[in-house]
C-alpha positions as a Markdown table, in Angstrom:
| # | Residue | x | y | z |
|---|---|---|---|---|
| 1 | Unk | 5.8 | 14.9 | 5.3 |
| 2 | Unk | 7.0 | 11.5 | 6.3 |
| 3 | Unk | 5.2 | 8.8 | 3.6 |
| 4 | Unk | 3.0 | 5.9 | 5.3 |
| 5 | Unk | 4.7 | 2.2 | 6.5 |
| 6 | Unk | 2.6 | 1.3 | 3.2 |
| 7 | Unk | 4.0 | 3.6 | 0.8 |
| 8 | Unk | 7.4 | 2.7 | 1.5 |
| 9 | Unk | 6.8 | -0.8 | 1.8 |
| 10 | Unk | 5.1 | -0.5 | -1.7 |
| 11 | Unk | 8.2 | 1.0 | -2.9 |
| 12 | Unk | 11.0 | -2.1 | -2.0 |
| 13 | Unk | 8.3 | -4.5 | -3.2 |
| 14 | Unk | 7.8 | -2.6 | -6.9 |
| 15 | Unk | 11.5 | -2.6 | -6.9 |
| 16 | Unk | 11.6 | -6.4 | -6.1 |
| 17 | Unk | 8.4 | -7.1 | -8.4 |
| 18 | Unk | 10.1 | -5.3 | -11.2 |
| 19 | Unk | 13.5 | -7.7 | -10.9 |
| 20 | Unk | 11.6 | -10.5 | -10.4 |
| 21 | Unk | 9.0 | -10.5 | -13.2 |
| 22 | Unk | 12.1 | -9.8 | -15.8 |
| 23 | Unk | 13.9 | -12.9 | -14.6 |
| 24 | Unk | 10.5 | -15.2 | -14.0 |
| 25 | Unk | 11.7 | -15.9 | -10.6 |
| 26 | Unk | 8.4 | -14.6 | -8.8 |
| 27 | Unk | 7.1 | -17.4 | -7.5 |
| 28 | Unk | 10.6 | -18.8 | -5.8 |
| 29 | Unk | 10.9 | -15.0 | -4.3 |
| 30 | Unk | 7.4 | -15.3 | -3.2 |
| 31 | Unk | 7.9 | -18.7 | -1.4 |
| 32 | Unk | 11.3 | -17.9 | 0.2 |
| 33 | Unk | 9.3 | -14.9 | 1.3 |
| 34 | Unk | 6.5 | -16.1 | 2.8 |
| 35 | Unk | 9.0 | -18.7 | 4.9 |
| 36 | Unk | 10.7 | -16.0 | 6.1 |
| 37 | Unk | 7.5 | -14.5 | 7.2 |
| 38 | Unk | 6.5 | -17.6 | 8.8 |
| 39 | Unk | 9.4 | -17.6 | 10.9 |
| 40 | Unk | 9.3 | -14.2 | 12.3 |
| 41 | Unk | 5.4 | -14.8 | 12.8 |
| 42 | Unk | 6.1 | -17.9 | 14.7 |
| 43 | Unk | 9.1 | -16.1 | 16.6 |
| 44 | Unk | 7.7 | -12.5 | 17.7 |
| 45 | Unk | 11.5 | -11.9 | 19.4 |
| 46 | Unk | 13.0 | -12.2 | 16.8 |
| 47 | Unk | 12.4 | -8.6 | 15.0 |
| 48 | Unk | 12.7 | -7.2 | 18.8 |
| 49 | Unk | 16.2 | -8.5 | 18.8 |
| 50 | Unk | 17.0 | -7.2 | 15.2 |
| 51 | Unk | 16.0 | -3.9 | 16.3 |
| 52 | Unk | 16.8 | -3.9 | 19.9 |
| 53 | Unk | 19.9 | -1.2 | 20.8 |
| 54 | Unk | 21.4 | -3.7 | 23.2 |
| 55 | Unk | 22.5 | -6.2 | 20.8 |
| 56 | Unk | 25.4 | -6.0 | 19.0 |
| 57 | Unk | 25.5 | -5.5 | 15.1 |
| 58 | Unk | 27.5 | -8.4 | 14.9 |
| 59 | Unk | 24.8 | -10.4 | 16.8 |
| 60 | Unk | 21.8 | -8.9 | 14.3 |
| 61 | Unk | 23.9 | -9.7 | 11.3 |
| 62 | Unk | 24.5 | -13.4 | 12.3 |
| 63 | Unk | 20.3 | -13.5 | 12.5 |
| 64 | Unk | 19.6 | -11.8 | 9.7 |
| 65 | Unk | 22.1 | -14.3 | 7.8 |
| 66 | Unk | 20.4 | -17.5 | 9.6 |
| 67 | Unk | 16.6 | -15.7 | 8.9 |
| 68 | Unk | 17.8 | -15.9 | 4.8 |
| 69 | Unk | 20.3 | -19.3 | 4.5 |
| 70 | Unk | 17.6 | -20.9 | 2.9 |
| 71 | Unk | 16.6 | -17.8 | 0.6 |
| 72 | Unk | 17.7 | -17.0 | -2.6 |
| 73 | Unk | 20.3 | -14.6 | -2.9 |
| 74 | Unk | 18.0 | -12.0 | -4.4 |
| 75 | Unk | 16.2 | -12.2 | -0.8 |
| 76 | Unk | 19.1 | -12.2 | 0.8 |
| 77 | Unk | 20.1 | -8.8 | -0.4 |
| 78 | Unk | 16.6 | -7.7 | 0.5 |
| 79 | Unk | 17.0 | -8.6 | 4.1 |
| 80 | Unk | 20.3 | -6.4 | 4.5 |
| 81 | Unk | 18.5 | -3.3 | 2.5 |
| 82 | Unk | 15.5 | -2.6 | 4.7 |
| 83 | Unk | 18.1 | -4.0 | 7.3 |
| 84 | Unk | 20.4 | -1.3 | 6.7 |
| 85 | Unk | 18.1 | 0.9 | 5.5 |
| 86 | Unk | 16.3 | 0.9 | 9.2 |
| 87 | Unk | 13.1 | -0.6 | 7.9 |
| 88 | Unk | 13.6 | -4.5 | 9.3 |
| 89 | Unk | 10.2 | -4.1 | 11.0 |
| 90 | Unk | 8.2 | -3.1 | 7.8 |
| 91 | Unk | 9.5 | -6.6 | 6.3 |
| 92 | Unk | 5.7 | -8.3 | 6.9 |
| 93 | Unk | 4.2 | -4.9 | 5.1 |
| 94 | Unk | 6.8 | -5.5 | 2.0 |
| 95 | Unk | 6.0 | -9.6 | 1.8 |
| 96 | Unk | 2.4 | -8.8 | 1.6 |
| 97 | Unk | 2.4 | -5.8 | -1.4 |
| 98 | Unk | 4.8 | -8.1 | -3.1 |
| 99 | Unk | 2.2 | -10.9 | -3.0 |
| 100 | Unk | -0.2 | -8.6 | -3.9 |
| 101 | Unk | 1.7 | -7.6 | -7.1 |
| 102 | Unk | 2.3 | -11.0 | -8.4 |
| 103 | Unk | -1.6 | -11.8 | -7.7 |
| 104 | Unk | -2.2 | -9.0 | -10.0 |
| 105 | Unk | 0.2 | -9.6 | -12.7 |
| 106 | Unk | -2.1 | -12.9 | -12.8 |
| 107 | Unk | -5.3 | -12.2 | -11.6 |
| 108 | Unk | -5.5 | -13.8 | -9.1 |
| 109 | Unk | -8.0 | -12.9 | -6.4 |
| 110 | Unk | -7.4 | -13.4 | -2.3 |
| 111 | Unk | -11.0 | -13.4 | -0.8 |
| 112 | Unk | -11.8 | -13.9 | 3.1 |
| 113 | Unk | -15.3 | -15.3 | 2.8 |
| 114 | Unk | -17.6 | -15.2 | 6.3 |
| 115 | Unk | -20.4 | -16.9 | 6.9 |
| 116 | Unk | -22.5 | -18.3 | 9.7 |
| 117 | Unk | -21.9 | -22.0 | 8.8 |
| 118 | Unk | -19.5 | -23.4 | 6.7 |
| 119 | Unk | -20.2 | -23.3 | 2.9 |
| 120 | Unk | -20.6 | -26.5 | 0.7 |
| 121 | Unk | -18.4 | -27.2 | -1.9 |
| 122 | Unk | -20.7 | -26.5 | -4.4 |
| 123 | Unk | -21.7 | -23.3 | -2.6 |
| 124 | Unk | -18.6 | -22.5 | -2.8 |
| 125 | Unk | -18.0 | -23.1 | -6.1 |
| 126 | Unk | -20.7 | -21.0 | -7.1 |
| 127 | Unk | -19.2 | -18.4 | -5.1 |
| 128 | Unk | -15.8 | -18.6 | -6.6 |
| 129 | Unk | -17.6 | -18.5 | -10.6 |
| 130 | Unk | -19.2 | -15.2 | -8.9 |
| 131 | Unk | -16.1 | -13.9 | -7.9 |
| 132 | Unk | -14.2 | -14.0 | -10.6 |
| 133 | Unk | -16.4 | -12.0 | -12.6 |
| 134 | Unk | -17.2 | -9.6 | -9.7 |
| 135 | Unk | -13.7 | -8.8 | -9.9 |
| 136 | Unk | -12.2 | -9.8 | -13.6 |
| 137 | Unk | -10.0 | -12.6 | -11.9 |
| 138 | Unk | -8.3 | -15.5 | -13.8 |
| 139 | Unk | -8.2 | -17.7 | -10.3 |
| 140 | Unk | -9.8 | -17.3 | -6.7 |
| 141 | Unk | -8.5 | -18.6 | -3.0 |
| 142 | Unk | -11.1 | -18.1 | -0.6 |
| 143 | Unk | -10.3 | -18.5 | 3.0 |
| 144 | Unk | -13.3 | -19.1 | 4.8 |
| 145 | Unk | -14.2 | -18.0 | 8.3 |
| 146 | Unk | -17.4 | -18.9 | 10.5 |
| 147 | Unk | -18.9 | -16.7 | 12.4 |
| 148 | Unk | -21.9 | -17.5 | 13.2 |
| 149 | Unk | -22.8 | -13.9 | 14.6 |
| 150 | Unk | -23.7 | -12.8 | 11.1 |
| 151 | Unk | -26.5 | -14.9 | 11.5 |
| 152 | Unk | -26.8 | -15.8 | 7.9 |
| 153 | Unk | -26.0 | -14.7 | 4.8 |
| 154 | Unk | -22.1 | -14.0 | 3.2 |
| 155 | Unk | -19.2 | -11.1 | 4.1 |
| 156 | Unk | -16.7 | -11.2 | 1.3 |
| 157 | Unk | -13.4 | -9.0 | 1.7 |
| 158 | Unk | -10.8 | -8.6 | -1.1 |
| 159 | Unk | -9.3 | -5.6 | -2.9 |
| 160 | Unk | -9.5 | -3.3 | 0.2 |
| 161 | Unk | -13.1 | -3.9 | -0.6 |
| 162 | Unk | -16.1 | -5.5 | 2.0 |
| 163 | Unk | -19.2 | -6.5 | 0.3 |
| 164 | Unk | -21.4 | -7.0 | 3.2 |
| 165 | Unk | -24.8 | -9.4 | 2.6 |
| 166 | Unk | -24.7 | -10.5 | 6.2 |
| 167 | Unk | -28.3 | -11.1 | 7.9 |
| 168 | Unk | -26.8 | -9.2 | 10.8 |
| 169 | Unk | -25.8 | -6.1 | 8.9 |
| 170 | Unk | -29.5 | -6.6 | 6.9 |
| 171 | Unk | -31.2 | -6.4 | 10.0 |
| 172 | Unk | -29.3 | -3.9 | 11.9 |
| 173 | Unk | -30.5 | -1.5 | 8.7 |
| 174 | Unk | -34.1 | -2.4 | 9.4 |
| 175 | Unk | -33.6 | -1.3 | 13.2 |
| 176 | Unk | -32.0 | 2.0 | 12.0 |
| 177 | Unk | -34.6 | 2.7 | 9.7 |
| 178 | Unk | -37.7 | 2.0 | 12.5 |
| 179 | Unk | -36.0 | 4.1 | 14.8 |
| 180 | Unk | -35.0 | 7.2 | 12.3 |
């Protein structure tokens, strides 16, 4: 049974965790990293050509080298692995649980926060206090999104978790109920 693009991402970003923790170099990994991401984010052709059978090796290797110049040579090395190793495209997938790692060697908590209008700061403050003892967290960054189809109320996602006190959701209950 093949394992999951997850699981293997998981896998190259424990390895990279576990060499970067011992030498106290995560948060230079984690910011070449997320340049790198940023640049095949902002240039979608770019993994098409590094997987693309028409291009020559020679060709991938020159962008693969110009995607990491300004990388450490830790990162560096990464590229060519999952290069070589035929998993270039699960790069994004690796980035992210390697970020997720580091947040949890320092509890940190990432928390998309929706609401229907933009919270106050000291809503929000509130909100962070909350947080970090919802989840046993050290530090919070909430990115907030409006939506003002909730209605009212607050969506919070984090952890693979979605705590869901939206008016919409409320009231959608309600109308289940009356009909059931």
């Amino acid at each position: 049974m093949a394992m999951n693009r997850v699981a293997v991402a998981k896998r190259y970003a424990v390895a990279l965790f576990e060499l970067t923790h011992a030498q106290g170099t995560d948060e230079t990994t984690a910011s070449d990293l997320q340049a790198v991401l940023m640049v095949i984010q902002t240039d979608p052709t770019l993994m098409k050509a590094l997987t693309a059978p028409n291009i020559t090796e020679n060709a991938k290797q020159n962008l693969l080298k110009t995607l990491g110049s300004q990388s450490t040579d830790l990162v560096q090395r990464l590229l060519a692995l999952v290069y070589t190793n035929g998993r270039i495209t699960l790069l994004p997938v690796i980035i992210d649980q390697y970020q997720q790692l580091i947040d949890q060697s320092i509890q940190h908590v990432r928390v998309e926060v929706t609401t229907a209008i933009p919270l106050t700061s000291d809503q929000e403050t509130k909100l962070t206090e909350k947080l970090k003892q919802q989840f046993a967290a050290k530090s919070i960054s909430l990115d907030q999104v409006v939506d003002e189809h909730i209605l009212g109320g607050v969506i919070v996602k984090a952890r693979n978790q979605v705590l869901d006190g939206s008016l919409a959701t409320k009231l959608a209950t309600i109308h289940q109920k009356i009909l059931s």
